[in-house]
VOPAGU-2260 file (C-alpha; in pm, 1 decimal, decimal comma):
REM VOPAGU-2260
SITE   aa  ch    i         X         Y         Z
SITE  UNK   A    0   -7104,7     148,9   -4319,5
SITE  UNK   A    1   -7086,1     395,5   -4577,7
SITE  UNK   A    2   -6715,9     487,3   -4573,5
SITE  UNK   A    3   -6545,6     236,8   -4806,4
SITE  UNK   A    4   -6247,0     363,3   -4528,4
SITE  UNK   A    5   -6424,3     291,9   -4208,0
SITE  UNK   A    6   -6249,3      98,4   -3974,9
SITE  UNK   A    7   -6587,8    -212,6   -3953,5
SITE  UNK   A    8   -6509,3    -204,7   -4376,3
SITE  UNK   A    9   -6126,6    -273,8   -4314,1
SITE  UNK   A   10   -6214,0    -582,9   -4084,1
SITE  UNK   A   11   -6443,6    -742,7   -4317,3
SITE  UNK   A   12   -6184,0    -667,7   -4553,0
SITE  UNK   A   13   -5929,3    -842,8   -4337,8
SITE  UNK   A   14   -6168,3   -1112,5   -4287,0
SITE  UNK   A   15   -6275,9   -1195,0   -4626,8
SITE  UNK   A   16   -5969,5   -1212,2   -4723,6
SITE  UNK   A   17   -5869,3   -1435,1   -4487,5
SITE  UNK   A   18   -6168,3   -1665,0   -4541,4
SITE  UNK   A   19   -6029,6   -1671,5   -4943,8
SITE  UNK   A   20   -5707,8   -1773,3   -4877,5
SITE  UNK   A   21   -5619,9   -2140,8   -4747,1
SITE  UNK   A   22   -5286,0   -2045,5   -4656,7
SITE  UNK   A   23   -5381,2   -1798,8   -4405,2
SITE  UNK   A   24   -5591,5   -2090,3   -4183,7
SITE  UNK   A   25   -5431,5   -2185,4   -3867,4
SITE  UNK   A   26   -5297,5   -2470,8   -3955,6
SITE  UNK   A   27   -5126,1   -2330,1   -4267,7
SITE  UNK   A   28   -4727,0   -2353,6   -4287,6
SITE  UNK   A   29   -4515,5   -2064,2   -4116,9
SITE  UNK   A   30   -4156,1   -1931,3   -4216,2
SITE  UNK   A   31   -3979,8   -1602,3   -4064,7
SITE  UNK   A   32   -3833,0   -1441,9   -4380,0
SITE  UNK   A   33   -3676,4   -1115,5   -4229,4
SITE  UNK   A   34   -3677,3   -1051,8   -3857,8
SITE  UNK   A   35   -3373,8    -818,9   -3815,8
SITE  UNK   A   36   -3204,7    -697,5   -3480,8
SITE  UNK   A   37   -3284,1    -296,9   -3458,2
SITE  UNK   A   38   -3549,0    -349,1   -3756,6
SITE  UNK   A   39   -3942,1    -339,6   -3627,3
SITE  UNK   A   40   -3970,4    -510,0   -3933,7
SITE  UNK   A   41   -4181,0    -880,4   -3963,9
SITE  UNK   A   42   -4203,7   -1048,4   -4222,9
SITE  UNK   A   43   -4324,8   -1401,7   -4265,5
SITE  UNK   A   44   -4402,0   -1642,2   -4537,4
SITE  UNK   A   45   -4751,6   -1889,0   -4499,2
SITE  UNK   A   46   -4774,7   -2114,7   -4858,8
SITE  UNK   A   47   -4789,9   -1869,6   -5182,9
SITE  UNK   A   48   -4834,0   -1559,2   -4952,6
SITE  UNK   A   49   -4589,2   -1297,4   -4811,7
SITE  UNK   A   50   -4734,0   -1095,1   -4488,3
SITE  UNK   A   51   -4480,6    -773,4   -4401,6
SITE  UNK   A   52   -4547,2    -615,1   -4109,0
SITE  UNK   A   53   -4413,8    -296,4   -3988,2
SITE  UNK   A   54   -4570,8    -147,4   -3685,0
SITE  UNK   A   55   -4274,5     156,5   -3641,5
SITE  UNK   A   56   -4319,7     501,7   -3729,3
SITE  UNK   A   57   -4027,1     473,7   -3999,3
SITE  UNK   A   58   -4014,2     344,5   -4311,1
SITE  UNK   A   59   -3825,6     -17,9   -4316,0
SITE  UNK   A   60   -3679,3    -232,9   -4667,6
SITE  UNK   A   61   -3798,6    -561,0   -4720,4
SITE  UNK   A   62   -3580,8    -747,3   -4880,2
SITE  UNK   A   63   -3733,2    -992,3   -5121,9
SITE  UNK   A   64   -3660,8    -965,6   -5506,2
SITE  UNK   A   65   -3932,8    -977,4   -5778,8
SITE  UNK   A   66   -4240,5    -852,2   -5579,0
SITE  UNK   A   67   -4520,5    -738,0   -5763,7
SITE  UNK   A   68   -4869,8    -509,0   -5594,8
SITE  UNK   A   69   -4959,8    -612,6   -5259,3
SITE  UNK   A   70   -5261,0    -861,9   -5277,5
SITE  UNK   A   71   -5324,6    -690,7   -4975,4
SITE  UNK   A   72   -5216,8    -389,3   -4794,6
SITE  UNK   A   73   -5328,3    -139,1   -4518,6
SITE  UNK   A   74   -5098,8     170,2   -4531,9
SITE  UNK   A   75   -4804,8     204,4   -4740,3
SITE  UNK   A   76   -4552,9      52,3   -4981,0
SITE  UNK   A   77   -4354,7     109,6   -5295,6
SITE  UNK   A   78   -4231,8    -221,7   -5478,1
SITE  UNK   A   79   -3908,1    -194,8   -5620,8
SITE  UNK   A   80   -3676,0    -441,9   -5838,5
SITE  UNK   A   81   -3461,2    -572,8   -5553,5
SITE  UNK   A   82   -3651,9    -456,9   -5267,9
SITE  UNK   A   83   -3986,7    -309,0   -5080,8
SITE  UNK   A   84   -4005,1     -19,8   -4930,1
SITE  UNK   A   85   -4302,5     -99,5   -4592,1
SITE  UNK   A   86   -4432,1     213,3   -4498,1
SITE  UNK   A   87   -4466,9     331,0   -4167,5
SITE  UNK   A   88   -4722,8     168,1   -3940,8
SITE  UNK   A   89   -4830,7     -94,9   -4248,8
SITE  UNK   A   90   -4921,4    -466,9   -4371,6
SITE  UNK   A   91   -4878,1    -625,8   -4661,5
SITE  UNK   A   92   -4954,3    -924,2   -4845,0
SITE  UNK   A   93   -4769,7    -983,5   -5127,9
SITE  UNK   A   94   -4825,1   -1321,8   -5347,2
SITE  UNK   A   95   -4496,7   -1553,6   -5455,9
């Protein structure tokens, strides 16, 4: 319980997270916003949230203008004007 990195701490990251956001309930709206052929890329929009989810071992572009930070991210990504870089095996949640 001591290792802010430990996988138990991620979960009740996850989960508190969850638990704070409305949007992210089950009955909460769903909308595919990128699902390419040849891309491992998903990425999916519930209310004010954006969840990108890349479970390849490559890097893959997201590509949604005006992103800022994740709200919430495990692994990688680097936020750029026109697009987001998702970083191998990584989730984000970005808010719109």
């Amino acid at each position: 319980e001591a290792d802010p990195d430990s996988l138990l701490n991620t979960v009740r990251e996850v989960i508190r997270f969850r638990l704070e956001n409305p949007n992210l309930q089950a009955d909460g709206d769903f909308k595919v916003v990128q699902a390419n052929k040849g891309s491992r890329l998903f990425a999916y929009r519930r209310g004010n949230l954006l969840l990108a989810v890349n479970p390849s071992k490559h890097e893959e572009t997201l590509r949604a203008p005006s992103l800022r930070e994740p709200a919430f991210r495990i692994g990688t990504d680097e936020v750029w004007k026109e697009n987001t870089t998702i970083g191998p095996q990584s989730f984000c949640i970005f808010r719109i």
